[in-house]
N, C-alpha and C positions, 0 to 999 in steps of 0.2 A: 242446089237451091238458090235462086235470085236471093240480092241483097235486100235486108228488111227494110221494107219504108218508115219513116221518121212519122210516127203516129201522137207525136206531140202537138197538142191545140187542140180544135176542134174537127170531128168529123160527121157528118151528116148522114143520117139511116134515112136514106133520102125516099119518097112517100113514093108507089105506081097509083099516078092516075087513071082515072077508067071513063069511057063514055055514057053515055045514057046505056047504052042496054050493054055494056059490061068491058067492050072492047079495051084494049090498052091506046090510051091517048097519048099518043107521042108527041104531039103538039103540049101538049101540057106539058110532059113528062122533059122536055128542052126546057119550057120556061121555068120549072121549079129546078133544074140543072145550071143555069144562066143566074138563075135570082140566088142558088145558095153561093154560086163563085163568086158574083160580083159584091156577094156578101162577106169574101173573106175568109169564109173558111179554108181549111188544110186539107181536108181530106173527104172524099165520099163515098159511101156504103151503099150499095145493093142489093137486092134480092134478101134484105131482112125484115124481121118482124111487121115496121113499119111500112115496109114495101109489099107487102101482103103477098109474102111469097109463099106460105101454107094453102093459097087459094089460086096459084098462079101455074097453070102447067109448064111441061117440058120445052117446050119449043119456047111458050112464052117465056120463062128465063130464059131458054138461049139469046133470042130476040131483046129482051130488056138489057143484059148485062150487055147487050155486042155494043146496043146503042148507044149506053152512058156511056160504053170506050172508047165510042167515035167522038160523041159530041164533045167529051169533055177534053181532046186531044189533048191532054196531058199535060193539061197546065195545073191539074191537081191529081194525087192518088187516088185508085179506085181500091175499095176493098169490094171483097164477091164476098154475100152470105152462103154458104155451103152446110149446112147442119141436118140434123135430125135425128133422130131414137131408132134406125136403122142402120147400125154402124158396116155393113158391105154398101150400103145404098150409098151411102154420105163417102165413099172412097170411090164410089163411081161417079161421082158427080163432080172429082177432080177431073175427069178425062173426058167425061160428056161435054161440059159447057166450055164455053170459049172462052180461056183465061188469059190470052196474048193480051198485055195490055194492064193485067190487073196486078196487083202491087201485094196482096195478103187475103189472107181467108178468115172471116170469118166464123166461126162455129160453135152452134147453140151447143150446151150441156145435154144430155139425150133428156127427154120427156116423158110422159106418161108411161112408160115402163119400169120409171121410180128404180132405177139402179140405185147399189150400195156405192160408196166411197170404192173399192176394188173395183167395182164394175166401169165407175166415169174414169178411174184411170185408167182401164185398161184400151176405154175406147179412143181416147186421147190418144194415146201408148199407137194404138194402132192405124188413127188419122197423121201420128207424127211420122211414122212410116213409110207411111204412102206420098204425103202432099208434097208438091210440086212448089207448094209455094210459102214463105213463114203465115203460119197459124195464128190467129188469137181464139183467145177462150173465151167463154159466150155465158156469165153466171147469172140468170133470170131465174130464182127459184117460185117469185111469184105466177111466172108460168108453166114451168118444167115439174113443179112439185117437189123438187129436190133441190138441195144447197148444193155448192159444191163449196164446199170447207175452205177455210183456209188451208191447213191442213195437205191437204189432195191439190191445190192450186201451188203450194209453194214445192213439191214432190214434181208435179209436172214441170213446172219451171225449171227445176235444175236438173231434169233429168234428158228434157230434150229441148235442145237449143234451138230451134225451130220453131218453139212454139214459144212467143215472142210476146206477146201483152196477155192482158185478160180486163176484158170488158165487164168489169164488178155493176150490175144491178141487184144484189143483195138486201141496201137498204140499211146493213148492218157494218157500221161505221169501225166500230171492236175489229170486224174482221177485214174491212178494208186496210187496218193500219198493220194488224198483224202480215198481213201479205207485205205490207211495202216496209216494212220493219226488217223482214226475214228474206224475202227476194234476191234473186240475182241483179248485178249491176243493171244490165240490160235491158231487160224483166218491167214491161211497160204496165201501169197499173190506170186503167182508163174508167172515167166513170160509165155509168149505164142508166144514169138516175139524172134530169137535168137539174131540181131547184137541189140536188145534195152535189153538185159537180164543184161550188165553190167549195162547201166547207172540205169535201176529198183533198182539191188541189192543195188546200192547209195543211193539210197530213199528208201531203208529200205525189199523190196523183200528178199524172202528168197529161190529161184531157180529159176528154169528154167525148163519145158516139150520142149526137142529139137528136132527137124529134123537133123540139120548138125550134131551131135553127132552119127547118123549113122554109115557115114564116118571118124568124127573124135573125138573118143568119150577121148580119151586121151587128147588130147587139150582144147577141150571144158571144159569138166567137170573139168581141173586143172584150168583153167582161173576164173568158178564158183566157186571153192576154194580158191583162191588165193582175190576173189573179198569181200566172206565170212569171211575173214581172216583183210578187211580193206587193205591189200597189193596191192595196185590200181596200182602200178608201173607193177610190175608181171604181173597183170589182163590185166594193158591194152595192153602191148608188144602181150598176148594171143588173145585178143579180135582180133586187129587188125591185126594178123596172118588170121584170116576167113573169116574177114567181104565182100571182094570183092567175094570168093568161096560163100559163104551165099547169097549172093546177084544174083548169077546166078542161084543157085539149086531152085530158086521162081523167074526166068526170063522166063521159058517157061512152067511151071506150075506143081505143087508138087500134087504126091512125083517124077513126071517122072526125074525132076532135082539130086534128091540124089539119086536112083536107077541108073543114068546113073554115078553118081561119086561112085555109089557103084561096079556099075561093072567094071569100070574102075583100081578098087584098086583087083580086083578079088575075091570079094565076094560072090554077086550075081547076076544074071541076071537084066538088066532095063528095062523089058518088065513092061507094065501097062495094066488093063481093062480099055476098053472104057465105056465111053465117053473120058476120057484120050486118049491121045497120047505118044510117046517117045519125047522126047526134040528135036530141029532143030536142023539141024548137025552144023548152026552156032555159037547156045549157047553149043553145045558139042566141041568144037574145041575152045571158050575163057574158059570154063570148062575146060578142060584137060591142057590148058594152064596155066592157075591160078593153079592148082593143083601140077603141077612141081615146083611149088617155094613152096610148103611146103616137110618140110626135117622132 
């Protein structure tokens, strides 16, 4: 197993842009790659939630993840999304896609076939296995339907060394502290939530995987530093610079929220695959509005 990447600070679930009639826009998909480095970030994600990789075929992951490998030649980590509720699929998709290049995996909790606590261990259990590369855990119960416990994260944790953070979207702070309470040294506890990623890093978190660092990765990722740093004064003037912008990019539904404050900044396009839609013109008009009062 390659050595784990340092997934402290911030990392970026960086968005796949599309063209008018649906293509993957690599012209974009450079410029919102260029605009999240040159913003400072640490690290960046592929082929996740926000990269609308539930709507993205085979070849097209091969193709999206090969590109961020190149473009980003390695002046930051890349994480690959690899997950899903078919736990033989999600171990062939270690070998399928082109992972030369890529620094850790990450992987959703399985979804709509609402496994017990046994079950998400034992699929972990059995991604720890196989992967080629250190793991993080992927806890979105607002999407998957299922929590994955404390409990069941700190049991994974110390049973295979491999599987190295856990990307806590929960929501549920009790059990964010619980995990970094009980955790291995190691044992990275990253937020998944951005307007809760300060108050985490108080409780001991040690990042952030963001969406709104899309748009504003300079911001973001100083506020994660500044939070890191204990300078909570700094952090929170930053936090609280976003939080209302953060709060509408997840009012009509992500990623069409940050794609439309992406295009808005002239990045790239906010077209989405359906099932997705583009955001209502009236969460685009308090967006563009809230966006003017950052300087």
């Amino acid at each position: 197993m390659r050595k784990a990447p340092d997934l402290t600070g911030t990392g970026v679930a960086i968005v796949t842009p599309f063209k008018a009639k649906g293509k993957v826009d690599y012209k974009g998909l450079k410029n919102v790659l260029e605009h999240i480095i040159r913003g400072g970030v640490e690290y960046v994600v592929v082929l996740g939630t926000t990269g609308e990789s539930a709507t993205l075929d085979k070849e097209e992951k091969k193709e999206v993840l090969s590109f961020i490998v190149e473009k980003t030649m390695g002046r930051v980590p890349v994480v690959a999304g690899i997950g899903g509720n078919h736990t033989t699929e999600v171990i062939k998709g270690f070998s399928s896609l082109p992972l030369k290049g890529v620094s850790a995996i990450l992987s959703v909790s399985p979804y709509y076939n609402k496994p017990n606590q046994r079950g998400i261990y034992a699929h972990y259990k059995a991604l720890a296995g196989e992967s080629p590369l250190p793991l993080i855990l992927y806890n979105v119960p607002g999407r998957t339907a299922m929590n994955l416990t404390a409990e069941t994260t700190l049991k994974i944790a110390h049973d295979f060394p491999n599987i190295i953070a856990t990307k806590e979207a929960s929501g549920n702070l009790e059990q964010v502290m619980s995990i970094i309470k009980h955790k291995p040294k190691n044992f990275k506890v990253i937020s998944g939530d951005d307007n809760l990623t300060l108050p985490m890093i108080a409780c001991g978190a040690e990042g952030v995987i963001s969406v709104v660092a899309n748009a504003y990765p300079n911001v973001f990722s100083e506020m994660v530093r500044q939070a890191l740093k204990n300078n909570y004064s700094k952090a929170r003037d930053l936090h609280y610079k976003l939080t209302d912008i953060t709060g509408l990019l997840f009012a009509d539904g992500s990623p069409g929220g940050v794609k439309a404050a992406l295009e808005m900044l002239g990045i790239c396009r906010s077209d989405v695959r359906l099932p997705l839609v583009k955001i209502s013109d009236h969460v685009q008009r308090m967006l563009k509005k809230q966006m003017e009062t950052i300087k």
